[in-house]
C-alpha positions as CSV (number, residue, x, y, z in Angstrom):
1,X,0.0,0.0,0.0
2,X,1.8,3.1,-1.1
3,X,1.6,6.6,1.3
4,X,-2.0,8.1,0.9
5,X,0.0,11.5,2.0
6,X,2.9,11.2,-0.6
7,X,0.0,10.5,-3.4
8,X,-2.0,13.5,-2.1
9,X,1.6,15.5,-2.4
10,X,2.9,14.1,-5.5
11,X,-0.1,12.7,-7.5
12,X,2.1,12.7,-10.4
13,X,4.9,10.5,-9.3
14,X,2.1,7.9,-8.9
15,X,0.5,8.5,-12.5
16,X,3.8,7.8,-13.9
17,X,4.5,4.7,-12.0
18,X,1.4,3.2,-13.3
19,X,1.9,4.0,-16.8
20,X,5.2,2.2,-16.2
21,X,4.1,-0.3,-14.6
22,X,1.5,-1.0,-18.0
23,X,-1.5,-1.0,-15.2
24,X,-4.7,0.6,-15.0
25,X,-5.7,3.0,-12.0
26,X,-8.4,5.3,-11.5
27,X,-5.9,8.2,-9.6
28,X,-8.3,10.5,-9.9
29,X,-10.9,8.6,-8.7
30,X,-9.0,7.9,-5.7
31,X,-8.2,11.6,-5.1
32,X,-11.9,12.7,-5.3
33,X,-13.2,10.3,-2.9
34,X,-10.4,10.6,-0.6
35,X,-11.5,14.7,-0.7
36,X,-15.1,13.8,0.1
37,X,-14.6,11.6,3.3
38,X,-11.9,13.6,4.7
39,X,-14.9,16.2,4.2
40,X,-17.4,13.9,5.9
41,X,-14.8,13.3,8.7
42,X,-14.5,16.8,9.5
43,X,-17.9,17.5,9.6
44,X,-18.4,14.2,12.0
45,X,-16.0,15.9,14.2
46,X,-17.8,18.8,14.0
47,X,-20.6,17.2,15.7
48,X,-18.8,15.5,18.4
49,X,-16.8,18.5,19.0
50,X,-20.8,20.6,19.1
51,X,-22.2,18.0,21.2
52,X,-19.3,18.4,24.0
53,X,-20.2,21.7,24.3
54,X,-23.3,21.7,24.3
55,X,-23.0,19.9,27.7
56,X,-20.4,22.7,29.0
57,X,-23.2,25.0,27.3
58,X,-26.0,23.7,29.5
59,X,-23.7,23.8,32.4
60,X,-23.0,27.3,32.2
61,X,-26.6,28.4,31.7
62,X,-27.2,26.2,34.7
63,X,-25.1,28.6,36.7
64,X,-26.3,32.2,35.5
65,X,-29.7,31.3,36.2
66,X,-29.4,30.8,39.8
67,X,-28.4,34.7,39.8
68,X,-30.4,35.5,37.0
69,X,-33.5,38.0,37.5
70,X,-37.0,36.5,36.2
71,X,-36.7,38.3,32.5
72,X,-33.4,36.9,32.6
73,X,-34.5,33.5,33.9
74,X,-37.0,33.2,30.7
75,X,-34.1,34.0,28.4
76,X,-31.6,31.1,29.9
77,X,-34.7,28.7,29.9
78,X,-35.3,29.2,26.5
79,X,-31.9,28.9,25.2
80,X,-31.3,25.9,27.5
81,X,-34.4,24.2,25.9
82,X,-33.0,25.0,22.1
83,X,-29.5,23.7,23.1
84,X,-31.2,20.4,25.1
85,X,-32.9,19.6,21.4
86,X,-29.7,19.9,19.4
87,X,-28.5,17.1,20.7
88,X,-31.6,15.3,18.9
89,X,-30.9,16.7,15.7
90,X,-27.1,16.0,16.4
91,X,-27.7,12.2,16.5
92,X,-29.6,11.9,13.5
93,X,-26.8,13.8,11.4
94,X,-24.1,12.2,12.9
95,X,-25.9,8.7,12.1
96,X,-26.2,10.0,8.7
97,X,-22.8,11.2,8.5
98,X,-21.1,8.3,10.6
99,X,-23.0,5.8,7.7
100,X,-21.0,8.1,4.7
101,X,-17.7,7.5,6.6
102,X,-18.0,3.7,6.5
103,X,-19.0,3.9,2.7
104,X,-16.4,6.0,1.6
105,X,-13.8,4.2,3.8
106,X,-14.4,1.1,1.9
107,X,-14.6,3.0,-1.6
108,X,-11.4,4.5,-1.0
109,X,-9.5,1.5,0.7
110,X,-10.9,-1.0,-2.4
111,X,-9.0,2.4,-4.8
112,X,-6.1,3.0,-2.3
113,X,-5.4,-1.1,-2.6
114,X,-4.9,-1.1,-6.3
115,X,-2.4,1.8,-6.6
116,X,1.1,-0.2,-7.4
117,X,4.3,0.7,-5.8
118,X,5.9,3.1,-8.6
119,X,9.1,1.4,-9.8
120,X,13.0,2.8,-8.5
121,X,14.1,5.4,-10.9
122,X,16.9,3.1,-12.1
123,X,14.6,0.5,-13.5
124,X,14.3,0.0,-16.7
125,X,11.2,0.4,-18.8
126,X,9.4,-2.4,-20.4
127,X,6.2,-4.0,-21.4
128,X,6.9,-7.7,-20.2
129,X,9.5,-10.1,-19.0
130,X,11.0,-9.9,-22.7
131,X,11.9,-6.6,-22.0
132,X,14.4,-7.8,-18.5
133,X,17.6,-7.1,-18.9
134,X,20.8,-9.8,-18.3
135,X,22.8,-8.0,-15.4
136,X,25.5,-11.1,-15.4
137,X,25.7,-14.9,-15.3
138,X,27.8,-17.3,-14.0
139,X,28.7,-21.4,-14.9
140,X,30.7,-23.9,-12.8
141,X,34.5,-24.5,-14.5
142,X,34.7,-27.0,-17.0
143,X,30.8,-25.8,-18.3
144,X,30.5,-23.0,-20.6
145,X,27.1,-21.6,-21.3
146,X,27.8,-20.4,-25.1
147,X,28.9,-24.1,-26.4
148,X,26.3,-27.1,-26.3
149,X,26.1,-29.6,-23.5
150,X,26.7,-32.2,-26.0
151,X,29.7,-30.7,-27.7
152,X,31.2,-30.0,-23.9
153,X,30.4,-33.8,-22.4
154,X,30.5,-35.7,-25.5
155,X,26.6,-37.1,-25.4
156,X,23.2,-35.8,-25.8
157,X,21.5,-34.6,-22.9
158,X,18.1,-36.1,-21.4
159,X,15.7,-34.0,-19.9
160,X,14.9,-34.2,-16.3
161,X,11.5,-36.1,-17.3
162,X,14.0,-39.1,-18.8
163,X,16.0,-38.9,-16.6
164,X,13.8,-38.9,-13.1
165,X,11.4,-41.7,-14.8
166,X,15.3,-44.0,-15.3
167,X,16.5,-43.7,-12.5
168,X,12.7,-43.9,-10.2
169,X,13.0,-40.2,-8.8
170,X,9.2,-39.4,-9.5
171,X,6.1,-40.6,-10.3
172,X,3.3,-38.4,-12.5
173,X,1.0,-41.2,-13.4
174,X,-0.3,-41.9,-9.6
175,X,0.5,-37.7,-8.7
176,X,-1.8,-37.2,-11.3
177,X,-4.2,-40.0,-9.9
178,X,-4.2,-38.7,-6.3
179,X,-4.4,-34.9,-7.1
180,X,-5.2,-34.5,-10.4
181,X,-3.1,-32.3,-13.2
182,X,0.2,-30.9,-12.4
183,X,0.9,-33.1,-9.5
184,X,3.5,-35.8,-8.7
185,X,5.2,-38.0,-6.1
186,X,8.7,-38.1,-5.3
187,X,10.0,-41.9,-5.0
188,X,13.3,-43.3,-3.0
189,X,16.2,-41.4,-3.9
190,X,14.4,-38.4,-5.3
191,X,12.3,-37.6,-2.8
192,X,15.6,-38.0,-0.8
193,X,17.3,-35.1,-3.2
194,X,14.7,-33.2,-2.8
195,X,14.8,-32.6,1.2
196,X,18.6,-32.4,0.4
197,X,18.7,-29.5,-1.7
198,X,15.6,-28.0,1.4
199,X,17.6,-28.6,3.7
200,X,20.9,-27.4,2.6
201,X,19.4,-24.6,1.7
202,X,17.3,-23.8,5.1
203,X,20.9,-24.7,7.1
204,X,23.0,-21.9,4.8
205,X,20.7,-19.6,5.8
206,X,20.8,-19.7,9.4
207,X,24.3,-21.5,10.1
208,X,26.4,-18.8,7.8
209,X,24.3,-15.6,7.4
210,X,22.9,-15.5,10.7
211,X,19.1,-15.9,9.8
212,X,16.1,-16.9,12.6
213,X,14.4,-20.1,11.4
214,X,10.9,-19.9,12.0
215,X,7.6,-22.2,10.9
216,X,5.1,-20.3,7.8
217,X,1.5,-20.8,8.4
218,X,0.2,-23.0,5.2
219,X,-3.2,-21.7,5.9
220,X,-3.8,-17.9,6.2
221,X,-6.5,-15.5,6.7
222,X,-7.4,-13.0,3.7
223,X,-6.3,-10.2,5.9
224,X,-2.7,-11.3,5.8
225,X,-2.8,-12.1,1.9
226,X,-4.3,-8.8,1.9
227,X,-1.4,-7.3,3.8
228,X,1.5,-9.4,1.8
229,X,-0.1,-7.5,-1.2
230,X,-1.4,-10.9,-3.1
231,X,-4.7,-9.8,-3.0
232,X,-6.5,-8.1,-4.7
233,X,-4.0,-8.7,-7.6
234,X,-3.1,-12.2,-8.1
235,X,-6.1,-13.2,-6.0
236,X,-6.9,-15.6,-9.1
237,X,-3.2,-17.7,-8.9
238,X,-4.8,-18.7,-5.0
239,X,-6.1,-21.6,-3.4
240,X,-9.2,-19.6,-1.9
241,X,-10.7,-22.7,0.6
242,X,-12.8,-21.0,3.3
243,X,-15.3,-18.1,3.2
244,X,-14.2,-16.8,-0.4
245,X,-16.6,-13.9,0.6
246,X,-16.7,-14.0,4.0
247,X,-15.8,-12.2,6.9
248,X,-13.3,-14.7,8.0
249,X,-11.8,-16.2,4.4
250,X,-9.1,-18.3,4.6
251,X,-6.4,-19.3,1.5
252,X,-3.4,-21.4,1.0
253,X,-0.6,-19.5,0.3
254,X,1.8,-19.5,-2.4
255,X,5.1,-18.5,-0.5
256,X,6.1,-18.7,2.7
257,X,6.8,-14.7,2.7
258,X,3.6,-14.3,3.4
259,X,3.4,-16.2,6.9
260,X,7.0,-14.6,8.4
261,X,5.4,-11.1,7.1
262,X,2.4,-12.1,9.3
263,X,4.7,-12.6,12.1
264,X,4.4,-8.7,13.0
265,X,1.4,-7.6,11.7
266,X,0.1,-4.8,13.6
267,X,3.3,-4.4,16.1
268,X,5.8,-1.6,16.7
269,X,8.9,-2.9,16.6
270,X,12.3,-1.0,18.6
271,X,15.0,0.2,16.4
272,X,17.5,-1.8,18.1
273,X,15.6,-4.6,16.9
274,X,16.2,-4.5,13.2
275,X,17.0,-5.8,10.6
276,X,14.3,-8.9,11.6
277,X,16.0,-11.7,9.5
278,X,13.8,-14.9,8.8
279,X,13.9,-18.0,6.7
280,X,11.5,-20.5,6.4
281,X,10.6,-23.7,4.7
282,X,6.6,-24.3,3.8
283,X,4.7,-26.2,1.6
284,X,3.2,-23.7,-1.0
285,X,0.4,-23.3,-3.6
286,X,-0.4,-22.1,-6.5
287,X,-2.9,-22.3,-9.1
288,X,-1.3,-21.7,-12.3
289,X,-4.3,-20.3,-13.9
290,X,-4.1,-19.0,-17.0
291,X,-0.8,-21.0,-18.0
292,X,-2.7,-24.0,-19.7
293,X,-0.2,-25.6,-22.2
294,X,3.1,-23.7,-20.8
295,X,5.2,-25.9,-19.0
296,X,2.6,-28.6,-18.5
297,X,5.0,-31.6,-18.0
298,X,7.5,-32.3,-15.8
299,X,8.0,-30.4,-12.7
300,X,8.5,-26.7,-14.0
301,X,5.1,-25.6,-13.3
302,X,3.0,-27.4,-10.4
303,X,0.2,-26.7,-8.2
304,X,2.3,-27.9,-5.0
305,X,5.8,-27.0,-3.7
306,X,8.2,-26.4,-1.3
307,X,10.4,-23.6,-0.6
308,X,12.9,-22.1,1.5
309,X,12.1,-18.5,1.5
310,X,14.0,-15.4,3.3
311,X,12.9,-12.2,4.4
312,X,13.9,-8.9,5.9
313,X,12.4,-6.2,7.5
314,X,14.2,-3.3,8.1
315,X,14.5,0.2,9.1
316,X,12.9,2.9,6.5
317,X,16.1,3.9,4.6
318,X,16.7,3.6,1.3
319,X,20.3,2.6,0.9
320,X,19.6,-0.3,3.6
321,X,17.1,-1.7,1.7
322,X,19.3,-1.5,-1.5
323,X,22.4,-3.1,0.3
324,X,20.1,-5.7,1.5
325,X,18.7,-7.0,-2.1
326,X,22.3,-7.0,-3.0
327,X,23.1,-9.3,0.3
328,X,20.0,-11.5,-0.7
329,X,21.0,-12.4,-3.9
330,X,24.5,-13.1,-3.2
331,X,23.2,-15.3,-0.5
332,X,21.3,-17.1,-3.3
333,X,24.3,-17.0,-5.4
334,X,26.4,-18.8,-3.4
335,X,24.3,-21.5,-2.6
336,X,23.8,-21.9,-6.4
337,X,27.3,-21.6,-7.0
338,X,28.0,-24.7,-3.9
339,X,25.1,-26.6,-6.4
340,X,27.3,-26.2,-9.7
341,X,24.6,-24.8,-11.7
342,X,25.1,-22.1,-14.3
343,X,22.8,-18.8,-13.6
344,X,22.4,-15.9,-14.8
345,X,20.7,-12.6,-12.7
346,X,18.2,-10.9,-14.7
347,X,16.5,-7.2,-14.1
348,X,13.3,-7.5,-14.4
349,X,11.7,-4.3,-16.4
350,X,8.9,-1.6,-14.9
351,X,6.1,-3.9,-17.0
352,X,7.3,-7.4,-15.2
353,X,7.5,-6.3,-11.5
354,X,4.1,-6.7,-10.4
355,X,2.1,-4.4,-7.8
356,X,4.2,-4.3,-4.9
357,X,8.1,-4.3,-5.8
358,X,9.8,-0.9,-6.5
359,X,12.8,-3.5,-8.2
360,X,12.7,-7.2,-8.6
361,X,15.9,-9.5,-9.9
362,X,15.3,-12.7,-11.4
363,X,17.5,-15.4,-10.7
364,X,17.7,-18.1,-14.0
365,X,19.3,-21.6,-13.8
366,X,20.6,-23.1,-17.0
367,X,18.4,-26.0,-18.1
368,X,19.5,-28.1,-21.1
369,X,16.1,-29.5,-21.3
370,X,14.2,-27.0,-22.1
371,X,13.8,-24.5,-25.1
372,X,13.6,-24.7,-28.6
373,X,14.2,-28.4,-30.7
374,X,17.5,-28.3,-32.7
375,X,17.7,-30.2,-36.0
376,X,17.9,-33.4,-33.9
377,X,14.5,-32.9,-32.2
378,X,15.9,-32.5,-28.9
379,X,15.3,-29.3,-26.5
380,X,18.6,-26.9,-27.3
381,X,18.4,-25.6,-23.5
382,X,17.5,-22.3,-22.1
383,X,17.8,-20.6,-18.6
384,X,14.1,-20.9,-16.5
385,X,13.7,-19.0,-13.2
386,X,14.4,-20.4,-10.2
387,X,14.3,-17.3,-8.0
388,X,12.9,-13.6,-7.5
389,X,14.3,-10.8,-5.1
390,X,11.9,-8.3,-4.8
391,X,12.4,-5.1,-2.7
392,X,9.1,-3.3,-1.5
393,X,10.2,-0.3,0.6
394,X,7.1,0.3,3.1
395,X,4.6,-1.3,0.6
396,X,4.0,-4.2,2.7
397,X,4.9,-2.8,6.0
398,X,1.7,0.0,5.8
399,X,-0.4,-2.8,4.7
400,X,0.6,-5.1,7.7
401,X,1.1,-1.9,10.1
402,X,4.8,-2.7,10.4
403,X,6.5,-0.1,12.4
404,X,9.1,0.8,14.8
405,X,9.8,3.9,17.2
406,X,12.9,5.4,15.5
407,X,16.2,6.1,18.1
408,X,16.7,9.5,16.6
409,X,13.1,10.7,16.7
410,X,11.1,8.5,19.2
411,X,8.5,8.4,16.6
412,X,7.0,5.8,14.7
413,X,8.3,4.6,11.4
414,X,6.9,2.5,8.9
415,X,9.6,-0.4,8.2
416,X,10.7,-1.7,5.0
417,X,10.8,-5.3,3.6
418,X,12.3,-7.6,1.1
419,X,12.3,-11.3,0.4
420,X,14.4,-13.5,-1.7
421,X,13.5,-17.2,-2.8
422,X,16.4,-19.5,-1.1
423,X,15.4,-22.6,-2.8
424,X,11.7,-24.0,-4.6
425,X,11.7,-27.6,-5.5
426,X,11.0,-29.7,-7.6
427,X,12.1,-26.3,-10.0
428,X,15.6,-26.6,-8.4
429,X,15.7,-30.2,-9.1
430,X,15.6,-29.4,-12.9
431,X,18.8,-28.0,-13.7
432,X,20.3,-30.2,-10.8
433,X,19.5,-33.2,-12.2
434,X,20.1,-32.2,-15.9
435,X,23.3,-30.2,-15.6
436,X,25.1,-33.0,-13.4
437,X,24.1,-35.9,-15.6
438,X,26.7,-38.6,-17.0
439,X,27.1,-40.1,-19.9
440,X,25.8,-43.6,-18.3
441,X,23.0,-42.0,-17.1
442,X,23.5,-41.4,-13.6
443,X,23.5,-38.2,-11.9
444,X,26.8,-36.7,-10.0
445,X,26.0,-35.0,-6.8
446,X,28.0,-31.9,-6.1
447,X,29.9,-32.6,-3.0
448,X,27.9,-29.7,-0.6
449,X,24.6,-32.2,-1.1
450,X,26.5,-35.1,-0.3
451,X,26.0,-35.2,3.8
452,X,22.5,-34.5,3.5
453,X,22.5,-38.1,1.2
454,X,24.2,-40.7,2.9
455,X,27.5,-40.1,1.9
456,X,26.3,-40.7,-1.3
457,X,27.8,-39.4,-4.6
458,X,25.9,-40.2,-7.4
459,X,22.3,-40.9,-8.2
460,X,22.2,-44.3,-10.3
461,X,19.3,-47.2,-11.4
462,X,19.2,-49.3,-8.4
């Protein structure tokens, strides 16, 4: 939710963030009703203000007319009877009134809720996510990203689908059967891999950068997905399972961001006590809608995850929140970098952040199965996304009421957040699998995975 006082200041720097962000918001519409109950309010104060001293009023006339002479006893009666029936007449108004609040509370709120956080300055304009730009990528020694994986290991690549059904990592036909499309089960030593790669992952976080490990609520109420800034956009990507259009709505979320966020909702926080640095690992969910026939195989796209997700809040400063989005990354960079797997870090344009980031990165892992067929029919590779870093300034924070009592001030500040994707599998598991296959069709584990598997260091047909 972006400052209500910095729109009503600088309605323009909003107008332009929209029209970079490609959306569609009424501004004006916004402003006008925001002008009419800030209207109504004063005049309901008015009243309240009236009616307390209409009491003092009474009072007063009380007094004089114990000292008053009879033709000035008849003049206090009377005006203590008009000012006894204004009260009446107060009510009835201030009904009226207090009614006209409410409704323009909730028309302004529903407006106020679908202004985006304008983009940083230094983004760069765009339309979509084919307008990101490559900031710099990365690949393991002995792999280089501009030859093929055949020409570089001396045999065709298989794609994680061949290679997971060989070797008994997964199973689609009875995921499909117990939940339906875009499900699956992880078998034996892929299932195994999987909590590997979790669990590295989660144990990075806290054992070398010093994060708090704390449980994500699955199961939210629409207040907190409200707060997190996934709804109202994105509302239609959600598991909505209780009360859709109730009072007391629950959803499944898609990210574990969304529980640590929670955490605070509606504290004030000490100064001393920030940066609050969480990581989590939660189940997540996600719809997919509108991506019928992208992705539909395999375990790019699914309805059910996990994920080891990272967050920040911190103190309202710019430059904080800017060194920690660098920090983030890197964190996610060196865990990728301990996996072997080529990357590259993409800048996502004004068009492709969404609602709530001022600047999101995009984090890519090299995947040989995917993209276009070559002449032989087999996928020529391509990077997919594996992670986002988004930075939100107080977007969240004023939705949640996120604040803390400055040391400088002693007033209240809105905080800052940020969060960072650790690790999302099965995704993960994609270039993992495909990037460190051999040529007899097992799969080498790089050595950082290897205590969290037995010891063990390859994946092969058992």
């Amino acid at each position: 939710m972006i400052d209500l006082k910095a729109l009503r200041d600088d309605p323009d720097r909003f107008r332009r963030g929209i029209a970079r962000k490609r959306a569609s918001v009424d501004i004006e519409a916004l402003l006008a009703v925001d002008d009419q109950l800030r209207a109504a309010q004063t005049q309901l104060q008015g009243l309240v203000a009236e009616k307390n001293q209409l009491n003092k009023s009474i009072g007063q006339l009380m007094g004089r007319l114990k000292k008053a002479s009879d033709e000035e006893k008849a003049e206090i009666l009377a005006e203590k009877e008009r000012l006894q029936a204004r009260p009446t007449e107060i009510k009835a108004a201030e009904a009226e009134l207090t009614d006209t609040v409410r409704d323009l509370e909730a028309k302004r709120e529903a407006l106020w809720l679908e202004v985006p956080q304008p983009p940083d300055d230094d983004v760069p304009d765009g339309a979509s996510a084919d307008d990101n730009v490559e900031l710099s990528r990365w690949s393991p020694d002995g792999f280089d990203l501009g030859q093929p994986f055949a020409d570089q290991r001396g045999f065709a690549p298989k794609t994680h689908l061949e290679l997971g059904e060989a070797l008994g990592l997964f199973d689609f036909a009875r995921g499909t059967k117990i939940a339906g499309s875009r499900s699956y089960v992880m078998t034996g030593q892929g299932m195994r891999l999987y909590q590997a790669v979790l669990r590295l992952a989660f144990d990075t976080m806290i054992d070398e950068h010093g994060f708090t490990p704390l449980s994500a609520a699955d199961l939210v109420r629409h207040e907190l997905m409200v707060g997190t800034g996934f709804f109202p956009h994105g509302r239609d990507q959600v598991y909505d399972i209780a009360n859709p259009t109730g009072e007391y709505g629950l959803a499944l979320t898609g990210t574990g961001e969304v529980g640590l966020m929670g955490y605070h909702q509606g504290e004030v926080l000490d100064e001393s006590e920030l940066p609050k640095r969480y990581v989590t690992v939660s189940t997540c969910f996600r719809r997919e809608a509108g991506a019928a026939g992208k992705d539909t195989a395999g375990l790019y796209r699914v309805h059910q995850f996990d994920k080891v997700e990272q967050v920040v809040i911190c103190k309202a400063d710019e430059a904080e929140s800017r060194d920690w989005h660098r920090k983030m990354i890197g964190y996610v960079e060196g865990l990728l970098r301990r996996l072997e797997l080529p990357y590259r870090l993409l800048q996502c344009c004004s068009g492709d952040l969404g609602p709530k980031n001022a600047d999101m990165v995009d984090i890519e892992c090299w995947m040989p199965g995917r993209g276009e067929d070559g002449p032989d029919g087999r996928p020529t590779g391509a990077f997919g996304e594996t992670h986002s870093a988004s930075r939100l300034y107080d977007y969240q924070c004023r939705r949640l009421n996120i604040r803390y009592k400055a040391a400088d001030t002693g007033k209240n500040a809105v905080a800052h957040s940020l969060n960072n994707t650790v690790a999302a599998n099965p995704r993960l598991l994609i270039p993992l699998l495909e990037i460190h296959q051999q040529s007899d069709g097992s799969i080498a584990l790089p050595e950082a995975l290897r205590p969290y598997m037995g010891g063990r260091e390859r994946l092969q047909a058992e």
